[in-house]
N, C-alpha and C positions, 0 to 999 in steps of 0.2 A: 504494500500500500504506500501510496505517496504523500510525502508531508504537505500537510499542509503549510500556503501562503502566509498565515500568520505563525505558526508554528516556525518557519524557514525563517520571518521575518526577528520573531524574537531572539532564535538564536546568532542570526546577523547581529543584532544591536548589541547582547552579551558578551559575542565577542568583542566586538567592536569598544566596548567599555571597558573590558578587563584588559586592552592593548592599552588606551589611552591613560587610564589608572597607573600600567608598568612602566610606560614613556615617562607619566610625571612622575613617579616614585624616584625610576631612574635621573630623571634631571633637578631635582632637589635631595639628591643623595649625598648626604653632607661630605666636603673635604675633608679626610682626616690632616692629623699634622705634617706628616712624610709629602702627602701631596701639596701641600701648601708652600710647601720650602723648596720642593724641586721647579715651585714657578717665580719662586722671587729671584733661585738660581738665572732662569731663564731670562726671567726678566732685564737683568743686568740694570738697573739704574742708574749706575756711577759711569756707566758708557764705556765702559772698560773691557767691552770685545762686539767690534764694530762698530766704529766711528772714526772723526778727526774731530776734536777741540779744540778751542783756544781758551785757554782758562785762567782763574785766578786765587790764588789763596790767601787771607788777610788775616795774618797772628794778630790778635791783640791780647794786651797783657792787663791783669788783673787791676793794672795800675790807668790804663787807657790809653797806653803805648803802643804804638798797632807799625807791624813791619808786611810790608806785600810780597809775592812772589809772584809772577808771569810766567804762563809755561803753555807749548801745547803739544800737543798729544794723541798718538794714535794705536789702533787697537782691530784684533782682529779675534775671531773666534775659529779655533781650529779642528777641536774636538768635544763638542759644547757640554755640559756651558767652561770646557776651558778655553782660554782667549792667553792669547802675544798682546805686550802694549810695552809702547816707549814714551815718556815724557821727555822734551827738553825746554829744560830752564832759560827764560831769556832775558830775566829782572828779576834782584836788582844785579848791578856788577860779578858782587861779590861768588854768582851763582852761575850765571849766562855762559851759558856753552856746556853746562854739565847737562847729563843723560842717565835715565833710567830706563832700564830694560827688567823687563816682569813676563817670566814663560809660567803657566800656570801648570804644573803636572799633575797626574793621577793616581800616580802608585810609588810616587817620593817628593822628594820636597821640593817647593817652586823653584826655576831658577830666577836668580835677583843680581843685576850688576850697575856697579855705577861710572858713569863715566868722568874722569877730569879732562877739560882739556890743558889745564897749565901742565900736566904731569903728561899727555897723550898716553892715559893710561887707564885701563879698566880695571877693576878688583869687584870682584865676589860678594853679597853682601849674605852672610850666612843664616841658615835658618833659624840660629839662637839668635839673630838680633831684629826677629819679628816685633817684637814688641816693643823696640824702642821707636824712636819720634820720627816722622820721614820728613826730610832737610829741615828739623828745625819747630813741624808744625804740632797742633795734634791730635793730625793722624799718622797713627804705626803704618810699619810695611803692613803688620795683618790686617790694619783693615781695607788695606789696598788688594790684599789676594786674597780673600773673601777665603781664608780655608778653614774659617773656625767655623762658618757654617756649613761648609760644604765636607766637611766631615762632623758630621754633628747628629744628634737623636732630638725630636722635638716633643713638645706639647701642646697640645691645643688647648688653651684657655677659656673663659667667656670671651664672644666677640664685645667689640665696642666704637664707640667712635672718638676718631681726632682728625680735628679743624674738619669738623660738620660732614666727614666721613665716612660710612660703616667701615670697619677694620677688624679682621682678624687677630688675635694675641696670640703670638707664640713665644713659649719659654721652651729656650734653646738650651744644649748642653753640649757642648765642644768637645768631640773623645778623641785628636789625633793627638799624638805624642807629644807635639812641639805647639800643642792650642796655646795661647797667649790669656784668653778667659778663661772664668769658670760657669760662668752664663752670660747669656744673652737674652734678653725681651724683643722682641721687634713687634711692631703695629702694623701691620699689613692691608693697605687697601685693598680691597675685596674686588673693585672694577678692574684693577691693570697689576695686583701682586706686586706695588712696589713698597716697599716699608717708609713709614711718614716719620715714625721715630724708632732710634733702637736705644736701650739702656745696657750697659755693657759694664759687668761685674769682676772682680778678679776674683783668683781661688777661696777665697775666704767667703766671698759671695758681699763680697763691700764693694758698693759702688763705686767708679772709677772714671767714666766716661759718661755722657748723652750726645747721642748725633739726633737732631732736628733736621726734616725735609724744610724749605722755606716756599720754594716754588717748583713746579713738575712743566715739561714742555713736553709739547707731541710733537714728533717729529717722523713724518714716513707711517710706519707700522708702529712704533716705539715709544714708549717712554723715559724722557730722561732728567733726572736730577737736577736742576742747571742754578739750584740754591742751595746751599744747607751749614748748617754750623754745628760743628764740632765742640764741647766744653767738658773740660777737664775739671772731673766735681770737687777735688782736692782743691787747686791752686786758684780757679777761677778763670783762667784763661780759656781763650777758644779762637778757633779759625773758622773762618767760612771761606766755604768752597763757591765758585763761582765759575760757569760756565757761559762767553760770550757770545759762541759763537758753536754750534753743534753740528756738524755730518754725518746723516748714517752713512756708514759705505762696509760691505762686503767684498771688495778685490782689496786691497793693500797685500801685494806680494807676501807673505809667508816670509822671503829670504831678505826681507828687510828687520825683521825681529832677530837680529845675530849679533854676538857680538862685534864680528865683521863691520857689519853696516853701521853701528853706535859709532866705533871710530874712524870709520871711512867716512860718512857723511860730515 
């Protein structure tokens, strides 16, 4: 015997509802923490694999003494999210013509070099001196090579908002040998995964640092950082990072990330 037309009909619409029911389940299937981190990875906000900058960073001191640096910068992503990136310094004097070369590795530790040019000489910057100040500012080498979170275990927190908002919380825990922290917080916007603040702890779990986003630009596909500051909760001092001028770009030769090229160009 043949079904009938409403019989045929009901079980159309039944399934039809128990599809659309799994669709939504599945697209409000919350992010855990693991997934939340592999997109801020992605994200890159510091611009720090794929691009050219011209940037700026401005120390000031507790006192209201403020010293500038001028630098720009380029960056490639090779094996994502690890990225090549070189900075060169062009102000003030005392710095101009020095270079930074940052190779990001996967299964040992970044390579880091600096360049002088009064010496025409490049040296090593080793993996014990992550955590001191990079030329001066501060920000460390670590938080330039992002490896305390990219070897890291998270948490996912209550969500919440900053500067009007939604944001993810994640409490972060640094487990590679050579971590410089012992936690991290970051606030994660939830539309583009880029972190609006992070609070950064040392082993003791004493606070140490806060990085504030200031301003976000879009650029192409991307988001990029092109504000933020830096303060050192001990001393009172802080730098803001400053971004003038931003390019995305995916070709920058590979064989321009060498030591080679640091002090041939």
């Amino acid at each position: 015997m043949k079904p009938s037309p409403i019989r045929l009909s009901l079980v159309f619409v039944s399934t039809s509802l128990a599809v659309l029911v799994s669709a939504h389940a599945h697209a409000e299937a919350p992010l855990d923490a693991n997934a939340i981190m592999a997109k801020v990875l992605e994200s890159d906000p510091l611009g720090l694999s794929g691009a050219e900058v011209k940037a700026k960073m401005t120390v000031t001191e507790k006192s209201g003494r403020t010293r500038a640096l001028a630098f720009e910068a380029r960056s490639r992503k090779y094996a994502a999210p690890l990225s090549k990136s070189v900075i060169a310094f062009k102000a003030p004097a005392d710095v101009a013509g020095m270079k930074f070369l940052q190779v990001q590795r996967k299964d040992a530790d970044d390579d880091r070099f600096l360049f002088t040019p009064e010496l025409r000489r490049t040296r090593r910057v080793a993996g014990t001196a992550r955590g001191e100040p990079f030329m001066g500012t501060d920000f460390s080498y670590a938080d330039l090579d992002g490896r305390d979170l990219r070897e890291s275990r998270s948490k996912r927190l209550a969500d919440t908002v900053v500067s009007k908002q939604p944001c993810y919380h994640l409490d972060v825990t640094p487990t590679g040998s050579s971590a410089v922290y012992g936690r991290i917080e970051l606030w994660v916007r939830k539309d583009n995964f880029v972190p609006l603040r992070w609070a950064l702890y040392d082993k003791k779990s004493n606070p140490v640092k806060t990085l504030l986003v200031k301003e976000l630009t879009h650029k192409g596909s991307r988001w990029f950082v092109t504000r933020s500051r830096m303060t050192d909760t001990n001393s009172g001092r802080s730098t803001e990072l400053a971004f003038d001028n931003v390019s995305p770009r995916d070709d920058i030769p590979l064989e321009s990330f060498s030591v080679r090229a640091l002090e041939k160009e």
